[in-house]
ZAMARGU-4260 file (C-alpha; in steps of 0.2 Angstrom, whole numbers, plus 5000, padded with zeros to 4 digits):
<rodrens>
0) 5099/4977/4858 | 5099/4994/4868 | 5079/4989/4868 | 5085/4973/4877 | 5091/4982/4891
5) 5110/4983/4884 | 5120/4999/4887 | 5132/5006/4875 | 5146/4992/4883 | 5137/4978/4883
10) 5131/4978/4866 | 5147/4981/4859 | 5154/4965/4868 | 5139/4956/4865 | 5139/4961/4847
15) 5157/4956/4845 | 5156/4938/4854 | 5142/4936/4842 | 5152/4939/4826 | 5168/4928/4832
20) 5154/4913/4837 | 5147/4915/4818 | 5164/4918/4808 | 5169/4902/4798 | 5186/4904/4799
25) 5200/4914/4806 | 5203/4925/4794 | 5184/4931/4793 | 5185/4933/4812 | 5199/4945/4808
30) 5190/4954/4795 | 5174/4956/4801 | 5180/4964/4819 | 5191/4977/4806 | 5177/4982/4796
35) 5168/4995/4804 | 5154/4995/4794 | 5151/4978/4801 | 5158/4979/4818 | 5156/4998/4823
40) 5168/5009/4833 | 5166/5012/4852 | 5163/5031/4846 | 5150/5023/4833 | 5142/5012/4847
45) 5141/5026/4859 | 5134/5038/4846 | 5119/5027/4843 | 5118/5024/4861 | 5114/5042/4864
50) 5102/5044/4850 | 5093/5031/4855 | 5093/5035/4873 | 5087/5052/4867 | 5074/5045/4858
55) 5066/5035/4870 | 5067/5048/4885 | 5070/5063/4877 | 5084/5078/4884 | 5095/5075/4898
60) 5089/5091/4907 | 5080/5108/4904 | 5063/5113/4897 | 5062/5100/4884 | 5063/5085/4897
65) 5047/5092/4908 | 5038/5094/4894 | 5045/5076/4887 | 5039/5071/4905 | 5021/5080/4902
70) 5019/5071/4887 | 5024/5052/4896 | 5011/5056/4911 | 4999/5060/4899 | 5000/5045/4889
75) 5001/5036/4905 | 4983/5042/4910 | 4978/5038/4894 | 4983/5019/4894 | 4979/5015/4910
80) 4965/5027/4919 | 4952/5013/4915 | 4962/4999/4925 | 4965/5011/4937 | 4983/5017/4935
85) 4985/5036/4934 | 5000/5048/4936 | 5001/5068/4941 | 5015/5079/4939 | 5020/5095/4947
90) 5031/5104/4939 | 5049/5112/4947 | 5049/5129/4946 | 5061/5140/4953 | 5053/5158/4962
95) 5066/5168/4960 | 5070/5166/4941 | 5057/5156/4930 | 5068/5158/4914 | 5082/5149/4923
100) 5072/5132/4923 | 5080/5125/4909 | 5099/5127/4916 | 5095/5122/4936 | 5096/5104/4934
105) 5116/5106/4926 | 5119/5111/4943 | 5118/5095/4951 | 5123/5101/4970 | 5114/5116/4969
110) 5104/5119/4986 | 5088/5122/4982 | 5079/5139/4989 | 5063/5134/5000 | 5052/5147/4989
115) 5055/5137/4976 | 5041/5125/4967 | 5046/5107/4971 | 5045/5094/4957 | 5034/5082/4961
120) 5025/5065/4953 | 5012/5054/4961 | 5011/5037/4955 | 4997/5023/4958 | 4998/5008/4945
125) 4984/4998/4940 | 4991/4982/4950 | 4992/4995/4966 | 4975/5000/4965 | 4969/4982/4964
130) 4981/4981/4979 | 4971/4992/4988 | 4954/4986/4983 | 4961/4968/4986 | 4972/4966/5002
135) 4966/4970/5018 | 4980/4974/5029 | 4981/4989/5015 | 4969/4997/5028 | 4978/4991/5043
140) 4996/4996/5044 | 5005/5004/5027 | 5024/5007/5027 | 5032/5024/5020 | 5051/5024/5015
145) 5064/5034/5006 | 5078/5034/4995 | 5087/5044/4986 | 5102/5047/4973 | 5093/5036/4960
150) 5097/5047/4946 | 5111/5062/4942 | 5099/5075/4953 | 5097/5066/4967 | 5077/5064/4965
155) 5070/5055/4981 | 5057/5041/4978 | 5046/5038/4992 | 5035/5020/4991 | 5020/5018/5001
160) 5018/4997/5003 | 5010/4986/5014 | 5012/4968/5017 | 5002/4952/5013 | 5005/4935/5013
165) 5013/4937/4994 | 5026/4949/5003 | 5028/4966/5001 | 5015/4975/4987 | 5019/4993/4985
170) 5002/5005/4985 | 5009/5021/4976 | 5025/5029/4972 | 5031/5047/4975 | 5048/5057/4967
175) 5051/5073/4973 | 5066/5086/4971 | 5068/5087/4989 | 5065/5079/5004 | 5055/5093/5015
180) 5039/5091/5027 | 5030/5102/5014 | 5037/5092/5000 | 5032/5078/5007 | 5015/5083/5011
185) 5011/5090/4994 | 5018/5073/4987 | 5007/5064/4998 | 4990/5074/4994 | 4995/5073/4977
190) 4995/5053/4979 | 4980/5053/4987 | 4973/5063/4971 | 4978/5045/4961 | 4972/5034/4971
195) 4956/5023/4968 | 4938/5027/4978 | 4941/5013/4989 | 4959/5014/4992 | 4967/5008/5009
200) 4954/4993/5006 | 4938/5002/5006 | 4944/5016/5018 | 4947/5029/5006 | 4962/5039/5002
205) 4954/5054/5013 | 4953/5042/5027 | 4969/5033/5026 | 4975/5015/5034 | 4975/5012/5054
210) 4993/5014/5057 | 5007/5019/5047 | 5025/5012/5052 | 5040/5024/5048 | 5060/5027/5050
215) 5065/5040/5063 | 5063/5054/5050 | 5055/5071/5056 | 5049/5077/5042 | 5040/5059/5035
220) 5032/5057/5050 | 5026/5077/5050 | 5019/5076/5033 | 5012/5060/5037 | 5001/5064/5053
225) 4997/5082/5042 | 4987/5072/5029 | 4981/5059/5041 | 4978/5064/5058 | 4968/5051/5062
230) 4982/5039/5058 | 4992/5031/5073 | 5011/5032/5070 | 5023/5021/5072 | 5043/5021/5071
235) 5050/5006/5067 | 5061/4997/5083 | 5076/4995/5071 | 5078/5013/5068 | 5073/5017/5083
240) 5088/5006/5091 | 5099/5011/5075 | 5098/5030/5078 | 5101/5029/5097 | 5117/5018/5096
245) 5124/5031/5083 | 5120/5045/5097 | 5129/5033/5111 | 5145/5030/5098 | 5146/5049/5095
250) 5160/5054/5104 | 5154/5075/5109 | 5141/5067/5119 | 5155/5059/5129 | 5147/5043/5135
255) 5160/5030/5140 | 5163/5014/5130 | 5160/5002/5145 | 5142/5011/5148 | 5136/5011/5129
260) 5131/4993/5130 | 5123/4994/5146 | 5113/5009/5141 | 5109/5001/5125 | 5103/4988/5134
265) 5092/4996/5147 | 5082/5003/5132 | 5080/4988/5121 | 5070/4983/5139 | 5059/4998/5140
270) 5056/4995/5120 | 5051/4976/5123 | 5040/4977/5138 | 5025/4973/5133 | 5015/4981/5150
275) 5013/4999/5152 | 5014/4999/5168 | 5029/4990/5172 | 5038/5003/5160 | 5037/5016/5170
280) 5044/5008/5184 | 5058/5003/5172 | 5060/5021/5166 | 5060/5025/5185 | 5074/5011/5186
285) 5085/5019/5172 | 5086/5036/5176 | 5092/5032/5193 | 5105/5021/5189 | 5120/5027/5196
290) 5131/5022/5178 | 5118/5032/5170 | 5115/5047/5178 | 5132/5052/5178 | 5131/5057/5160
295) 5119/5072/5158 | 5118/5073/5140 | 5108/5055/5140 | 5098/5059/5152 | 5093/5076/5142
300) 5092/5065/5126 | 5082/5053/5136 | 5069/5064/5141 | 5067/5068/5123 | 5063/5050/5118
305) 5054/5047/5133 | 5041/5060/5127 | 5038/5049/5112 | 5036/5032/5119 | 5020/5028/5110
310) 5028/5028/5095 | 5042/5017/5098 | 5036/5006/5113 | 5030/4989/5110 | 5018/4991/5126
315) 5007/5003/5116 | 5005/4992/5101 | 4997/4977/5109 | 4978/4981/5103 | 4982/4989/5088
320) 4982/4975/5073 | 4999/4976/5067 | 5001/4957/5062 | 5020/4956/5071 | 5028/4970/5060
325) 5038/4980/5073 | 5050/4984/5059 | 5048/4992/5041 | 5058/4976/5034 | 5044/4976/5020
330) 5048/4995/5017 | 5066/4991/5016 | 5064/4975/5006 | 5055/4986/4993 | 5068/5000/4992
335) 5081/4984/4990 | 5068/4979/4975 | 5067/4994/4967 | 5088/4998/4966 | 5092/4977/4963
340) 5080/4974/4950 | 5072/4988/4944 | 5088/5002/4942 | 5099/4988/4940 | 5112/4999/4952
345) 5113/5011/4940 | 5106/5028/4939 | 5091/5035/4928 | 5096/5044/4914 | 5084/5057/4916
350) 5065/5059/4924 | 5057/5051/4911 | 5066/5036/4911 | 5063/5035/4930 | 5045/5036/4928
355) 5047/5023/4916 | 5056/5011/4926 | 5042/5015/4940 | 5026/5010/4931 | 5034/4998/4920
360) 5051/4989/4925 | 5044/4987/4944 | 5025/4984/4940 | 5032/4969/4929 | 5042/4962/4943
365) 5029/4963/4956 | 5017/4955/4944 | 5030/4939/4940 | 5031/4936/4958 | 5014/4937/4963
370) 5008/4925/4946 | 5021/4913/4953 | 5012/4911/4969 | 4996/4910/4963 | 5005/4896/4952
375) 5009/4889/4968 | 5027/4890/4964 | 5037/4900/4977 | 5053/4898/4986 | 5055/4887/5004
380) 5055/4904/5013 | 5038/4910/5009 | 5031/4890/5011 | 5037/4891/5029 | 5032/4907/5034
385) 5016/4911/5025 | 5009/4892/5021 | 5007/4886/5037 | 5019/4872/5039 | 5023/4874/5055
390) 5007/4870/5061 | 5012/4850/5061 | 5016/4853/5079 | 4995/4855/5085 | 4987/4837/5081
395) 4967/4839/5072 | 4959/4831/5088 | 4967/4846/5100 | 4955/4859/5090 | 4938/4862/5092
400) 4927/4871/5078 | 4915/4882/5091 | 4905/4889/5077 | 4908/4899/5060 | 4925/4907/5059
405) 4930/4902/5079 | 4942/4889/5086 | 4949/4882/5103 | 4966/4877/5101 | 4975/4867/5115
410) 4990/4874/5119 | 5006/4867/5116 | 5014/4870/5130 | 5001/4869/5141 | 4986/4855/5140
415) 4975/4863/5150 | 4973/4881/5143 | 4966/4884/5126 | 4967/4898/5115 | 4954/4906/5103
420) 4957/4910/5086 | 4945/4921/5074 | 4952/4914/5056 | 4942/4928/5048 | 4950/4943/5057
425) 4965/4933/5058 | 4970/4933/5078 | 4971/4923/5091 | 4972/4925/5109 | 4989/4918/5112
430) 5003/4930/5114 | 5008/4931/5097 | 4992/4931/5089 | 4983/4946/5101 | 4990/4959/5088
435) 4987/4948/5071 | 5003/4940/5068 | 5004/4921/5061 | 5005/4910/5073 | 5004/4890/5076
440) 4986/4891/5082 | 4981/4900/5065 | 4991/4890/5054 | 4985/4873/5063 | 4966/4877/5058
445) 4971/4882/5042 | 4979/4866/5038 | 4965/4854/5046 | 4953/4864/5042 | 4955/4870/5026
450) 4951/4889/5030 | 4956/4902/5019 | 4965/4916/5027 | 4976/4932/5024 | 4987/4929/5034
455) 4995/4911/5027 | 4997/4908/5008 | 4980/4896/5005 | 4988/4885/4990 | 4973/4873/4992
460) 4960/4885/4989 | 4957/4890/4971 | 4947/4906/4974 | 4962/4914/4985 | 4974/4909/4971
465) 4964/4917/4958 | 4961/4933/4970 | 4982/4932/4969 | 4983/4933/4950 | 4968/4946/4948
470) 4978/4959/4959 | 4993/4955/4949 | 4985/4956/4932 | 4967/4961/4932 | 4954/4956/4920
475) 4966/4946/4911 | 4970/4933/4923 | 4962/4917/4920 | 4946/4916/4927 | 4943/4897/4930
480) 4944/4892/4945 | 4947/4873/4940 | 4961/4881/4933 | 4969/4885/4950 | 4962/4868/4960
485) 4976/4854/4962 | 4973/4837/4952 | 4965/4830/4969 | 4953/4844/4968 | 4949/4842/4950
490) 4947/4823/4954 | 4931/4827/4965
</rodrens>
């Protein structure tokens, strides 16, 4: 049962309801939940619990779980390295006393010293490699978050993802001991170290994607730009928003209730303006205000973010092929993944197990979701905002097929102004479409059309269902095409 995914609890319950269910009568229902050899003890229960647990994973703590952990990453390599997946660990060691490694993790709040070896481990699985051969926004825009407190020593767990019509896909996992820019940096080279020749679709892992999108985290976005310099960065306009209401709510920089909104406000315009020049003038127009200059602590802390308006300003990413993500919402969705249904909400028991639920437990679940899309059976969500529904709205004989991959589109609002769409790059001149996103131009020739793109879920063509199963499972996904064609296709 503890194989199952039972804990000590659950399995006693569970293994009691089952004797009750089975007893024929009442007194053998009585006598069976009495006899200890058939109904064990909590103590008993718990017992085999921890042996088992031990088993599996190895010590809670010290010497004996790194090298438990060694062994696993080993292993790991072993299994996997010729579909791809690979694992490195750096071990923690601590500079000032190496023969103290085996009693530092007891100390669960123990500050670290910054001399000391971070404990690091870089993950890519076989179904993120074929991610990154597979997807092309993987060499677009990638998304970096954290989270923490996932097991009793408050081991972070960065995810690299990007996104795709299928959602989210995670492209490599880092777990570190700390959450420092040299931490981070190290983790991240040691990521690139696992990743696949033609990682960040065909890039490489030296050169890294376009653009990475980030929460307002100093030392991410540091370790980030060190390893990629090339790499434009952006910070996601929720946390953007998010950080500078929790400055105007702060009471020691003394900004008045009646002007938090206002302020608030007067930024969230600079942050949509989607002309650079116009927000200069409205910068111009915001430190001048009368309500606003009267509080010298924003206009310091103003300056501060004015100096880093390229990364949070929506004017500065109109040519750069984000596909709409302004936010890290697939970051986030991922983190919600990875604590929902792959910890359960429950803490790791040790490292080992956290690795295991890292290249196992969230491999599998990313695996059933994307071989129920390519089985064409996903939820009313993904229909409408990935398959193109909404594309009823621009009639067949308002499109014009111009030649190969180009289309003019009549616009819906206007019937004398036309917009252009590349269906292989996926964008469209219409305001939406400039940087990528899906939008009702795209989705219209896809539907009529029967073009195959990235950026909508194309259920009617077999080869892009089957390229959907292949990143989930490889070689062994069933490599029929007819298999994947609907039973009108099949009729032809």
């Amino acid at each position: 049962m503890f194989d199952d995914g039972h804990s000590a609890s659950s399995a006693r319950h569970t293994h009691e309801q089952h004797l009750l269910l089975n007893a024929s009568s009442d007194d053998v229902k009585q006598s069976s939940l009495a006899d200890r050899a058939i109904n064990p003890s909590v103590q008993d229960v718990c017992r085999l619990f921890q042996h088992w647990r031990e088993k599996c994973y190895g010590k809670e703590d010290g010497l004996p779980l790194f090298q438990r952990l060694q062994l696993e990453v080993d292993t790991y390599n072993a299994k996997n390295s010729e579909q791809g997946g690979k694992a490195i660990l750096q071990w923690y060691e601590k500079h000032s006393d190496m023969s103290d490694v085996e009693e530092e993790p007891k100390k669960k709040k123990r500050k670290r010293d910054h001399s000391d070896k971070p404990l690091i481990i870089a993950i890519c699985t076989p179904l993120m490699s074929r991610a990154h051969k597979n997807i092309c926004q993987a060499g677009e825009l990638v998304f970096l978050d954290s989270s923490s407190s996932m097991d009793r020593f408050n081991t972070s767990i960065f995810i690299m993802s990007t996104h795709s019509s299928s959602s989210g896909i995670p492209l490599g996992v880092i777990l570190t001991s700390d959450e420092r820019e040299e931490t981070i940096y190290n983790g991240l080279e040691l990521l690139k170290s696992v990743m696949p020749e033609n990682a960040f679709f065909g890039r490489s892992s030296r050169a890294g994607p376009q653009v990475f999108m980030t929460d307002d985290s100093i030392a991410e976005r540091a370790a980030l730009h060190k390893c990629w310099p090339h790499a434009v960065i952006f910070l996601c306009t929720f946390h953007f928003l998010q950080r500078l209401w929790t400055w105007l709510l702060d009471g020691k920089n003394k900004i008045d209730e009646e002007d938090r909104v206002l302020i608030i406000n007067e930024v969230k315009t600079l942050v949509y303006e989607r002309n650079e020049t116009n927000i200069t003038k409205l910068c111009d127009n915001l430190v001048t205000n009368t309500n606003i200059i009267k509080y010298p602590s924003f206009v310091k802390h103003f300056k501060i973010l004015w100096d880093k308006r390229s990364a949070w300003a929506h004017c500065f990413r109109k040519n750069v092929l984000i596909r709409g993500n302004n936010t890290n919402n697939y970051a986030e969705a991922g983190i919600k993944i990875l604590k929902e249904f792959v910890f359960s909400r429950v803490k790791a028991f040790n490292l080992v197990q956290m690795f295991t639920f890292i290249y196992d437990v969230m491999d599998l679940y990313y695996q059933k979701k994307l071989i129920a899309i390519s089985n064409h059976r996903f939820d009313t969500y993904i229909a409408l905002r990935f398959q193109g529904l909404i594309s009823n709205k621009v009639l067949k004989e308002n499109i014009a097929h111009v030649s190969n991959e180009y289309f003019q589109v009549r616009s819906c609002s206007d019937s004398n102004k036309y917009h252009t769409v590349d269906i292989k790059l996926g964008i469209c001149t219409c305001e939406k479409g400039q940087d990528g996103s899906c939008c009702i131009h795209q989705a219209a020739v896809v539907q009529h059309f029967g073009c195959e793109s990235f950026n909508f879920l194309c259920t009617q063509s077999p080869s892009s269902r089957l390229m959907i199963a292949t990143i989930a499972l490889g070689s062994g996904a069933i490599n029929k095409l007819s298999y994947y064609a609907s039973l009108h296709q099949q009729a032809k």
